[in-house]
C-alpha positions as CSV (number, residue, x, y, z in Angstrom):
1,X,118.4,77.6,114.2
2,X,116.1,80.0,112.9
3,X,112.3,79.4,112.7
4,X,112.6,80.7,109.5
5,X,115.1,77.9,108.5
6,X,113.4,75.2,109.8
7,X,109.9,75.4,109.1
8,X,109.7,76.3,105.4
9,X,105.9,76.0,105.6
10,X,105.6,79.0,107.7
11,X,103.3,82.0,106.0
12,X,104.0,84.5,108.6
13,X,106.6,84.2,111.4
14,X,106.0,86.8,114.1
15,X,109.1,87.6,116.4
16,X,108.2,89.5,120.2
17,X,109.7,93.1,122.0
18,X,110.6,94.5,124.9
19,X,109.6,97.9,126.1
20,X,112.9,100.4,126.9
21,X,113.0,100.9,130.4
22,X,115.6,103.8,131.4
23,X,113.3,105.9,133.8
24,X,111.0,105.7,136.5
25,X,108.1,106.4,134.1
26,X,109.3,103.8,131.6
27,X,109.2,101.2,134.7
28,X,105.5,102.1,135.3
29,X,104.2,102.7,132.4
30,X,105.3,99.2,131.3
31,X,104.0,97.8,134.4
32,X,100.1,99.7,133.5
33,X,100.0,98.5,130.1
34,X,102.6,96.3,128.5
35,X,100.9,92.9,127.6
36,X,102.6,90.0,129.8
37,X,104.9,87.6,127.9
38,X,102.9,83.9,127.3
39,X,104.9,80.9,127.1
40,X,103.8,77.7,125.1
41,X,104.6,75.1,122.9
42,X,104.1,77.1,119.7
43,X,106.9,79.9,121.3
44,X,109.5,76.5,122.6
45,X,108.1,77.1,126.2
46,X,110.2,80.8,125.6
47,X,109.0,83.7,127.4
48,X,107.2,85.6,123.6
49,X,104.9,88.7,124.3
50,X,103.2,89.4,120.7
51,X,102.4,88.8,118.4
52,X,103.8,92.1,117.0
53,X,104.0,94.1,113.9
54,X,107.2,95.5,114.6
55,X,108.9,92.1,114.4
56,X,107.6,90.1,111.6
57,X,109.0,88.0,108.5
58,X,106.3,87.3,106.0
59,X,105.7,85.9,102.3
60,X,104.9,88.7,99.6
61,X,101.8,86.2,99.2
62,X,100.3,87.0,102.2
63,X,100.7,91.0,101.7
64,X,99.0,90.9,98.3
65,X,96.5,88.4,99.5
66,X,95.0,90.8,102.6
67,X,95.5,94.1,100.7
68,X,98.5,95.5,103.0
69,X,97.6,98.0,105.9
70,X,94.6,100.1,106.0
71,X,95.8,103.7,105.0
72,X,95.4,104.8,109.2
73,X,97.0,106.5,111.4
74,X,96.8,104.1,114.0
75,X,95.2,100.2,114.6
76,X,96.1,99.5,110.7
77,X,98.7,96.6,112.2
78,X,95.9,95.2,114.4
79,X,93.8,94.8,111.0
80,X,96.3,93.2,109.4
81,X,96.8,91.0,111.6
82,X,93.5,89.8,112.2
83,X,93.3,89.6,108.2
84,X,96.4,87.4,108.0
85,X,94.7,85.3,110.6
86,X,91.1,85.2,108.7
87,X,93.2,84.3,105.4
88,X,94.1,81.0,107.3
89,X,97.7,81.1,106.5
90,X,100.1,79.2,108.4
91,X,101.5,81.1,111.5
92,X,104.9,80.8,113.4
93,X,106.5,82.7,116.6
94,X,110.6,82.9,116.9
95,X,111.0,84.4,120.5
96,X,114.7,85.4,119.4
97,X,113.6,88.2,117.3
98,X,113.5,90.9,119.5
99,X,112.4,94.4,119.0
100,X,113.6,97.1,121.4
101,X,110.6,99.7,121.2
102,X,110.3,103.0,123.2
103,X,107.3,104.1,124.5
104,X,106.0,108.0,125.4
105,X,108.4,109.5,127.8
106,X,104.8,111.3,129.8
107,X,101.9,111.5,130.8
108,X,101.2,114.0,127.9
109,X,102.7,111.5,125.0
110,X,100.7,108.9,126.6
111,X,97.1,110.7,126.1
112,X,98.2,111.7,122.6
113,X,99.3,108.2,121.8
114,X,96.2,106.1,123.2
115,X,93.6,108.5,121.9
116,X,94.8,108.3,118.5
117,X,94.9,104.3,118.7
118,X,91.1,104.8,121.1
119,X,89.7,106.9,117.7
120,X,90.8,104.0,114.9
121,X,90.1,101.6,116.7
122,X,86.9,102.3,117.3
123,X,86.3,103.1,113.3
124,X,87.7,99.6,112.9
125,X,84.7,98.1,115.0
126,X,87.5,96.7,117.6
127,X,85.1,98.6,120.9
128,X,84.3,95.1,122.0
129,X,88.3,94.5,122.7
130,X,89.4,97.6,124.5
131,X,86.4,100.1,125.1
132,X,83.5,98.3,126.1
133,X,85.5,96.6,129.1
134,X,86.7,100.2,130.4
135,X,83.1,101.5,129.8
136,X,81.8,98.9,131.9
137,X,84.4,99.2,135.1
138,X,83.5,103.0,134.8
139,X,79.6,102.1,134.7
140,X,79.8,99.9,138.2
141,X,82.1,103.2,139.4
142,X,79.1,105.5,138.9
143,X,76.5,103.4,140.2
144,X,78.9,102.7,143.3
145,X,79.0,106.5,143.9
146,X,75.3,107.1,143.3
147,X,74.3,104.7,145.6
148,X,76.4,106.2,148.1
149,X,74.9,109.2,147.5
150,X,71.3,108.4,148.1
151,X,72.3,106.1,151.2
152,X,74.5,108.2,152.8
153,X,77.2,105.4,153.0
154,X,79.7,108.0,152.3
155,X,82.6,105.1,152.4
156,X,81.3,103.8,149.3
157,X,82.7,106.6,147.4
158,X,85.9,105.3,148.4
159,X,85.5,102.1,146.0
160,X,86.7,104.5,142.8
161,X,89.8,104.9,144.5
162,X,90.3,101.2,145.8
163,X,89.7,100.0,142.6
164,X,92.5,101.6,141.2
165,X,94.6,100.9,143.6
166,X,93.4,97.0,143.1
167,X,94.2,97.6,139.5
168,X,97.8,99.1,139.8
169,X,98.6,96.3,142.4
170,X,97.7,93.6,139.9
171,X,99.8,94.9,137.1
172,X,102.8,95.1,140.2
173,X,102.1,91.2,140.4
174,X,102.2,90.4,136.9
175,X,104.5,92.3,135.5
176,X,107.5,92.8,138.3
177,X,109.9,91.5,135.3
178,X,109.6,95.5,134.6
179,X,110.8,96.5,137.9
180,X,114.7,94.8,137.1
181,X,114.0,91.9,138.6
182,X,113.2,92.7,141.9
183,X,110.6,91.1,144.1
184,X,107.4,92.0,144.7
185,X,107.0,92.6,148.2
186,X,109.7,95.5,148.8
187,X,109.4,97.5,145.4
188,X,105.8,97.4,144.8
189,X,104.9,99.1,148.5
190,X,106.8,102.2,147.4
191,X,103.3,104.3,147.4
192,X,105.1,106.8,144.2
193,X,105.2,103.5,142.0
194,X,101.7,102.5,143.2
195,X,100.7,106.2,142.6
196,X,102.2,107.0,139.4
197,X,100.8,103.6,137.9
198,X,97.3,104.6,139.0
199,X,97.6,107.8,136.9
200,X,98.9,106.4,134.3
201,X,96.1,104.2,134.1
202,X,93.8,107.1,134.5
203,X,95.4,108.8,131.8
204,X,94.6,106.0,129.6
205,X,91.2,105.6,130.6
206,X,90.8,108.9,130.2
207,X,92.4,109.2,126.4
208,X,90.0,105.9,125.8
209,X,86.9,107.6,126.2
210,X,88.5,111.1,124.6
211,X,89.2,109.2,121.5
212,X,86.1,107.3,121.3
213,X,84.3,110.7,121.4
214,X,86.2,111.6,118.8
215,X,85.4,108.8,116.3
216,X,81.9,109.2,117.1
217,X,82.0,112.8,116.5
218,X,83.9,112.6,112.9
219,X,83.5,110.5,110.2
220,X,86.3,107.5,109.4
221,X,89.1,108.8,107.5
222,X,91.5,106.9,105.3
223,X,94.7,108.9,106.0
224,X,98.2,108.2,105.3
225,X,100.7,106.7,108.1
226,X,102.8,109.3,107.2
């Protein structure tokens, strides 16, 4: 039975997705930056990744109530979201609505994609929840390597590098539902998947700061989604 169906209560009931995966690239680009699904009592201890704008049933109330979506390009879901949840209406999950969404096939896509969201989402005031964490990994990188400088320690300038390779190893652990189902151990010492994961998350890093730049640089627009 639908959540829908058997909570009439229910303001807002938010369903989940699952990234494509047909390619090598799909596999690690899920496994850099896909959030992991959560379970809980509110999803019926159900595997749910969300909530999600892309599956969502909702009362015209609610709409009307927090104005609709910011006229953006980009991070106008994650506002109305967080303006459904400041309204205080009542919130449901239904982990058997599934959206199949398709991420960038490359690298290039990638940048384009997460500088555009980097750029509204710092005009939206949300640097505290993606861009101040990055900035700060980036900050103890820098001091790592200038202190290996002045020392002469020139193994220190190795920790960049090993922190990404920490990084891309993590996301292997979490997230090894991407990989088809396969094991840890055997998949994620193939050093291409550990590779391409690092650059992908380098790519990201590096589209974070290039859109943050950006919205520092220009003034916030209120542009259409289309």
């Amino acid at each position: 039975m639908r959540r829908s169906q058997t909570d009439q209560s229910l303001d807002v009931i938010y369903g989940t997705y699952e990234p494509i995966i047909q390619t090598f690239f799909d596999e690690c680009a899920a496994i850099s930056y896909v959030p992991q699904r959560w379970i809980s009592s509110e999803t019926r201890h159900t595997p749910f990744r969300g909530p999600t704008i892309t599956s969502i049933l909702l009362r015209r109330q609610v709409w009307a109530k927090v104005g609709g979506f910011p006229r953006w390009r980009a991070s106008e879901d994650l506002i109305f979201m967080r303006n459904v949840e400041l309204a205080a209406f009542k919130i449901g999950y239904e982990p058997e609505a599934i959206v199949h969404w398709r991420m960038p096939e490359n690298l290039a896509g990638l940048f384009r994609k997460f500088s555009l969201y980097s750029t509204h989402n710092v005009w939206a005031g949300m640097q505290a929840e993606w861009h101040y964490g990055i900035a700060r990994h980036y900050l103890g990188y820098t001091v790592s390597v200038l202190i290996a400088l002045t020392i002469g320690q020139h193994l220190l300038l190795a920790i960049p590098f090993i922190a990404y390779v920490a990084r891309a190893l993590l996301s292997l652990s979490r997230k090894s539902e991407f990989a088809f189902g396969r094991s840890f151990i055997p998949w994620a010492a193939n050093p291409f998947r550990i590779g391409l994961i690092m650059l992908i998350l380098l790519t990201i890093d590096m589209a974070t700061f290039g859109g943050w730049l950006i919205a520092l640089c220009r003034k916030k627009q209120d542009v259409s989604c289309q």
